[in-house]
N, C-alpha and C positions, 0 to 999 in steps of 0.2 A: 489511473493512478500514476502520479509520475516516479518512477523510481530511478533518475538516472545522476550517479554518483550519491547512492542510495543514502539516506538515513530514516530508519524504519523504526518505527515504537513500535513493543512490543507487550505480549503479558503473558501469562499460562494458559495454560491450558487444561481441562477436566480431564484428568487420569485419572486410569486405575487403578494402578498398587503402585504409582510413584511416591518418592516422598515426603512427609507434609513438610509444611512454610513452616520457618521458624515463629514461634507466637508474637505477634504485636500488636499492637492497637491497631482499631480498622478505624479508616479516616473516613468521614460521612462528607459524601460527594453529593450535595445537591442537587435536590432533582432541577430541572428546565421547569421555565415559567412561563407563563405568556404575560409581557407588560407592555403599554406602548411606549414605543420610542419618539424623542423627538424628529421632526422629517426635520430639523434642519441639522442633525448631527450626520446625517447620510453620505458616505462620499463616495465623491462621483466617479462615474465608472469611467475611464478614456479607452476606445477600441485599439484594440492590438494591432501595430503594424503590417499590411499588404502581405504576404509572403510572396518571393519571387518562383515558381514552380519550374523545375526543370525534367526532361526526359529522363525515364526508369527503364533499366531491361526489359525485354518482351517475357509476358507469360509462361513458363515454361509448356516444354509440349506434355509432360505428364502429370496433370494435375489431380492431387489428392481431395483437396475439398473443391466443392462446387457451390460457388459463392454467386448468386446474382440480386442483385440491387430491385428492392421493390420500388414501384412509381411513388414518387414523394406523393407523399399526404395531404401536408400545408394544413395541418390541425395543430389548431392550437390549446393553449388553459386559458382560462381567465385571470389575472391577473389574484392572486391569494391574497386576505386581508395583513396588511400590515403585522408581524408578530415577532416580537424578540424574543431569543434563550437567551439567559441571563446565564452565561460561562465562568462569572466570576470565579476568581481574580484575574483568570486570561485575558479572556472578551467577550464581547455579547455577537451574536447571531441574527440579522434581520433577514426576515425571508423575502425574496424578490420574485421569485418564479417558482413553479412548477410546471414538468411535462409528467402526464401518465400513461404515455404508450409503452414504457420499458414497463414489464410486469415484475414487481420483487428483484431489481437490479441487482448485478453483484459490482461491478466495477465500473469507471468513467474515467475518461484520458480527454482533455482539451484542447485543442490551437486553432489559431485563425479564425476563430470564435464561432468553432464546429467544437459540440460535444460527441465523444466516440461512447457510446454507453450499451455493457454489456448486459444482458439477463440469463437468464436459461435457455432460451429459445435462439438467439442470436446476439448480431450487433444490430444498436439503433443509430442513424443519424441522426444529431438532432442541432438546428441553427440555433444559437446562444446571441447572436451580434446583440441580440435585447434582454437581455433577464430579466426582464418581468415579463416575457411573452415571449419564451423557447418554442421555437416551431421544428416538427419529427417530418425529417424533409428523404426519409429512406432507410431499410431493413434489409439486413442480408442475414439468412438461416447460418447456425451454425451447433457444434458437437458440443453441450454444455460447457461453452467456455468459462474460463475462470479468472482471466486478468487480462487487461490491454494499456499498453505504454504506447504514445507517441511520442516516435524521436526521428530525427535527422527526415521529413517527408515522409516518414512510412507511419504507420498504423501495426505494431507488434505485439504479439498475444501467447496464450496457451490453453488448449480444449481440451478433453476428454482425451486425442488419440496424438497429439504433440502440440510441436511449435510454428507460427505462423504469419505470414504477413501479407499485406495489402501498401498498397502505391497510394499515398492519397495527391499524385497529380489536380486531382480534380477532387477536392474535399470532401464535395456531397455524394460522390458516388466512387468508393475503395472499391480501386482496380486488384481481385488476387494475385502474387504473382511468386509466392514460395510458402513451402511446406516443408518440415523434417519431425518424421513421426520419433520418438523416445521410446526407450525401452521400458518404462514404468511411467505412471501417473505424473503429466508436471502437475506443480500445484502452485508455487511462488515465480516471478520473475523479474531481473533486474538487469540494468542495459549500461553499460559504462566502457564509452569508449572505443565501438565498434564489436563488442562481446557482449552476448546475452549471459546471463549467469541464472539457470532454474534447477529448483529445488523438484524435487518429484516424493510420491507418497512413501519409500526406502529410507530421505533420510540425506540421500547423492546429491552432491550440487553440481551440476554437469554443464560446460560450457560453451558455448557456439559461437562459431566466426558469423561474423555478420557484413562480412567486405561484397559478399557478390550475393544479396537476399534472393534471386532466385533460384541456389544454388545453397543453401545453406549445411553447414559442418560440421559438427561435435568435434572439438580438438584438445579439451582436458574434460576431468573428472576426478573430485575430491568425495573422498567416502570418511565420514568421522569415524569414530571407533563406538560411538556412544550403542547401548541395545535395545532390547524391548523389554514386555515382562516378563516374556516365557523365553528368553534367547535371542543369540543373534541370527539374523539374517539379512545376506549378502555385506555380509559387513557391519550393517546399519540399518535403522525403519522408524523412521514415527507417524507411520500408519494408523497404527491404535491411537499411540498419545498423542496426535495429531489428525483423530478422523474427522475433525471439524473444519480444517486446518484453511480448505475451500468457504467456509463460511466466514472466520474470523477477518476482521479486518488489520491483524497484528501478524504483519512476518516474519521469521525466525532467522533471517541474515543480511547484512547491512552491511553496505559497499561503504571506503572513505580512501579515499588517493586508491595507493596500490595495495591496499588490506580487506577483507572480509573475515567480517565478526561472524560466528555461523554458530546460535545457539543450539545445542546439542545434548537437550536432557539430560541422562546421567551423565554425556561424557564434557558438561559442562561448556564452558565456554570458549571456542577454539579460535584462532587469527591464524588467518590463511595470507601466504604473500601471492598475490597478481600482478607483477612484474612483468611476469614472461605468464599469460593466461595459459597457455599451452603446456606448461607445468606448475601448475597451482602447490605450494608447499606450505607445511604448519608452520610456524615459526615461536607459537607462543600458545599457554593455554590460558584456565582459571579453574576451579574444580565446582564453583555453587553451581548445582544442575538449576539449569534456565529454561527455558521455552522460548523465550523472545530477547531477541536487542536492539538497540536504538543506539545509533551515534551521531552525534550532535557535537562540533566540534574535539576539543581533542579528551569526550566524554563521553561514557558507554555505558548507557540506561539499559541495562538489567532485569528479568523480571522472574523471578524462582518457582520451580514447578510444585507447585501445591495444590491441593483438594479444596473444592468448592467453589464458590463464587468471587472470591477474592485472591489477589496474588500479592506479594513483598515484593516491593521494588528498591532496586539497588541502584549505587552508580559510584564507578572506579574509574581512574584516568587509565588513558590508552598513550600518554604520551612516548611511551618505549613502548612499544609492541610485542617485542621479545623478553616483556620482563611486566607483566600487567600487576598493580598493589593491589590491595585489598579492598575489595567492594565496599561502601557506607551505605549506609542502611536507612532507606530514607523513609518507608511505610507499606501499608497497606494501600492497595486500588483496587477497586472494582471491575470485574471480568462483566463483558459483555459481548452477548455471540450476535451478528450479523449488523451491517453498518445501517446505524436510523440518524436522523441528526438530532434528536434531544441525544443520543446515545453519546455521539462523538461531543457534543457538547458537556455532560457530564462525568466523562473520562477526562477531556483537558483537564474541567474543571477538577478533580481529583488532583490528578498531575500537579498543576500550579500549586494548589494550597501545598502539599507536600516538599517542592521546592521551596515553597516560602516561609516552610516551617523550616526549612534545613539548612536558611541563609546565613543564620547564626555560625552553626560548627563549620559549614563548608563555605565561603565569603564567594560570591560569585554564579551563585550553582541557579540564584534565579531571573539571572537574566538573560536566559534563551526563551528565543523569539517562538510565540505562538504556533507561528507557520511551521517552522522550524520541527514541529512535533507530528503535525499532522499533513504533510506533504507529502509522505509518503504509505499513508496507513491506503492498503487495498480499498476502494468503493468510493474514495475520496482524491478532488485535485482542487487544486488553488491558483489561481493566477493574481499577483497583485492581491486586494482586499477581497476580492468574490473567490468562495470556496463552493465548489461541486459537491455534492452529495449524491452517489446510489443507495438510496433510501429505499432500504427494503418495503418499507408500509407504504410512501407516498409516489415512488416513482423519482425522477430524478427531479431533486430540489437544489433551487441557486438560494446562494446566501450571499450578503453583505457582510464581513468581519467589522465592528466598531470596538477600539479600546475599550478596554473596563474603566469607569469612570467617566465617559464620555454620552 
């Protein structure tokens, strides 16, 4: 998932004694369809430019995980029949490839048209240069990892016992070459600008230099004030109202220049300044208890902690930071726990119609780009028109994005 100069959608989350969504209509999001497409609306894929690889620090000498590379496979899928989700009014969805070595994936990060794709069990490599014939070219064990971002040459992540990185000098076989274990569960993670920024199961969004990866540093730490059901602890925790939080493909804070949005249950909506990382300060709040935010230009998609299967979604400008209006109120969406692709297909789907119902009061609001929404949701990457999918039922699925209407 790429999360770097983050904008992350968001939604609730199933709590227990939080409290409920304000009533509104619930917008009926379409299921996926299978229809055929024509082959000749298909566009074509161009390969990603060479990348030039340069020398990484050596290994350190005390190494916490023990990562080694299984002999590439060179198995491949057969190429899947031709089939469209119908995403309207976004886009439609053709599928192009499947690989099924990742079992129940959780997350995928792409370059150099290597997919890095996480499951339970480990990392998979897997060669993409063809989506319609992804080949799983090597596996390295690992601690129930939870997310992996590639950026600047490395392979960056967070498991069960911290945070972690790999060299991808050599794409097909991630050399380990740093570790720094956290003092609670990470769960979310975002990369901007030589700083790691993760969330852990408390609640903390705690921050790490990232100048010397085999040497890695925590040098701030921001604690919201928001609590639990039964109390606070250590500050803060959306442990409970976030035990899912490792499933969901919606994360609860969202990098843009030097601000993070950091949704924070009851203690609402907080903007943190990152100017100086190394002292993370509030600068501004909102009070709707949220669970997730999305920022998407100088606009900050919302999503209110409520019960059941659906969430209210809001959206307020951010363009003063220190001074945030009043949310508008754009609908109901539909909650859905673990990323499938009819899933992330009938969530945009949702999305859009809701913005396009809201073009009228708010003049503008729907024309942000597709991508733009799902670029950053956990289990999912997009390069150009082909999006990534860790598809928990199928393994990891390639897709073709086509305009709606096309």
């Amino acid at each position: 998932m790429k999360r770097v100069v983050t904008i992350a959608i968001t939604v609730s989350l199933l709590v227990g004694s939080c409290v409920a969504s304000q009533p509104n209509a619930t917008t009926t999001i379409p299921a996926s369809e299978a229809i055929e497409p024509p082959l000749e609306s298909l566009v074509t894929i161009t390969p990603s430019a060479t990348t030039t690889w340069t020398p990484r620090p050596a290994m350190p000498t005390k190494t916490i995980i023990t990562a080694t590379t299984a002999a590439p496979t060179f198995t491949t899928t057969a190429t899947p029949e031709l089939v469209t989700l119908d995403c309207s009014p976004a886009f439609h969805l053709v599928k192009l490839g499947v690989s099924q070595k990742p079992q129940a994936p959780i997350d995928v990060a792409v370059h150099d048209k290597i997919a890095y794709v996480l499951d339970r069990e480990g990392l998979w490599v897997v060669d993409v240069s063809d989506p319609t014939h992804p080949i799983d070219v090597g596996f390295i064990p690992m601690l129930e990892p939870q997310q992996v971002i590639v950026e600047g040459g490395y392979a960056i992540g967070v498991d069960a016992e911290g945070f972690w990185v790999f060299d991808l000098i050599n794409p097909i076989a991630p050399d380990f070459i740093g570790f720094k274990d956290t003092p609670d569960v990470p769960l979310e993670l975002s990369i901007n600008e030589g700083f790691a920024y993760v969330r852990d199961d408390h609640g903390l969004l705690r921050i790490f230099d990232l100048a010397n990866p085999t040497s890695i540093t925590e040098v701030g730490v921001y604690d919201p004030p928001g609590q639990i059901l039964s109390g606070e602890i250590y500050g803060n925790t959306i442990a409970r109202l976030r035990g899912l939080a490792n499933n969901t493909p919606l994360p609860s804070f969202s990098l843009s220049g030097e601000y993070i949005y950091v949704a924070d249950l009851d203690g609402g909506l907080r903007v943190i300044d990152i100017s100086d990382p190394r002292r993370p300060t509030e600068i501004g709040s909102n009070p709707l208890q949220i669970s997730d935010v999305e920022v998407v230009g100088d606009q900050a998609y919302i999503f209110e902690v409520g019960v059941g299967p659906n969430s209210d979604q809001w959206v307020l400008s951010i363009s003063t930071p220190t001074t945030l209006d009043d949310p508008t109120h754009l609908g109901m969406v539909q909650l859905w726990w673990n990323m499938t692709s009819s899933g992330l297909c009938s969530f945009i789907s949702g999305i859009y119609s809701l913005l396009m119902e809201s073009e009228v009061s708010r003049p503008g609001i729907a024309e942000v780009n597709p991508e733009d929404f799902i670029a950053s949701l956990k289990g999912v990457d997009i390069l150009g028109d082909i999006v990534y999918v860790a598809d928990e039922e199928e393994g990891l699925v390639i897709l073709q994005m086509i305009p709606a209407g096309e």
